[in-house]
TORKOL-4160 file (C-alpha; in steps of 0.2 Angstrom, whole numbers, padded with zeros to 4 digits, m for minus):
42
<pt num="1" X="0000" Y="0000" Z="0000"/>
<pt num="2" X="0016" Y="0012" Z="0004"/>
<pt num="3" X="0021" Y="0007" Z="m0011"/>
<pt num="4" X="0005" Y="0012" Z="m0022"/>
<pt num="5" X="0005" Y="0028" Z="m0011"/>
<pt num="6" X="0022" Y="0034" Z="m0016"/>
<pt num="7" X="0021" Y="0028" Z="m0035"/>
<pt num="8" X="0006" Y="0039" Z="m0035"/>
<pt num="9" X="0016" Y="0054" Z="m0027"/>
<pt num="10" X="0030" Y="0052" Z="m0039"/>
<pt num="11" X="0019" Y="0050" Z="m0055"/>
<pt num="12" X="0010" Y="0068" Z="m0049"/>
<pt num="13" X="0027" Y="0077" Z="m0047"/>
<pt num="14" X="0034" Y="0070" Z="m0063"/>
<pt num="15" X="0017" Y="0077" Z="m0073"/>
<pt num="16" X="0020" Y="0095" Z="m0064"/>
<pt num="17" X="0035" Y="0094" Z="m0067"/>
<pt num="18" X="0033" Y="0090" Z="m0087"/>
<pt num="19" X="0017" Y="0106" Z="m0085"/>
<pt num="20" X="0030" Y="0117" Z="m0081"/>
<pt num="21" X="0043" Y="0112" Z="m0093"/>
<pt num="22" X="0030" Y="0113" Z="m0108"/>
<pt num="23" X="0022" Y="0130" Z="m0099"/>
<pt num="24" X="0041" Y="0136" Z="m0101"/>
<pt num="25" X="0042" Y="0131" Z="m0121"/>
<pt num="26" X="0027" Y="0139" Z="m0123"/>
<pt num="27" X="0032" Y="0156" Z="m0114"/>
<pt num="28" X="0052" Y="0157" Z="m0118"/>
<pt num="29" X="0049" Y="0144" Z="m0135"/>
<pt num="30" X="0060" Y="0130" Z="m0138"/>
<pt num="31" X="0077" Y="0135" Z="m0146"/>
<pt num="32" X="0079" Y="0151" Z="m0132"/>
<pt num="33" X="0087" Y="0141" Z="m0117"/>
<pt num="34" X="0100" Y="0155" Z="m0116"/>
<pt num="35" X="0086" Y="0166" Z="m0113"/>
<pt num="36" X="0078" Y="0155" Z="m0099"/>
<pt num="37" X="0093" Y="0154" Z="m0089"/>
<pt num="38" X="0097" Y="0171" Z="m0089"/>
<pt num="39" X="0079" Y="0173" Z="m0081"/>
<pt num="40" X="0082" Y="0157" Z="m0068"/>
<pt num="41" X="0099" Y="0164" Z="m0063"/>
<pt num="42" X="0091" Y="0181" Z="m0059"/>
C-alpha cells in the first residue's frame, strides 16, 4: 500500500514537473534556453 501511495506521489510530481517544462516552451519557445537561464539565474 506504501508502495501504491508513493508511486502515486511520484507520478504527480513528474506530470507537474513535465506542465512546467511545456508552460516554459510555450512562454520562452523551444530554441531560447539561453534566454531562460538568464531569467532562472536572476
Amino acid at each position: 500500500m506504501k508502495m501504491l501511495c508513493a508511486l502515486s506521489v511520484l507520478m504527480v510530481v513528474t506530470r507537474r514537473r513535465i506542465l512546467k517544462e511545456n508552460l516554459e516552451n510555450q512562454v520562452f519557445g523551444n530554441d531560447s534556453t539561453e534566454l531562460k537561464e538568464i531569467v532562472l539565474n536572476l
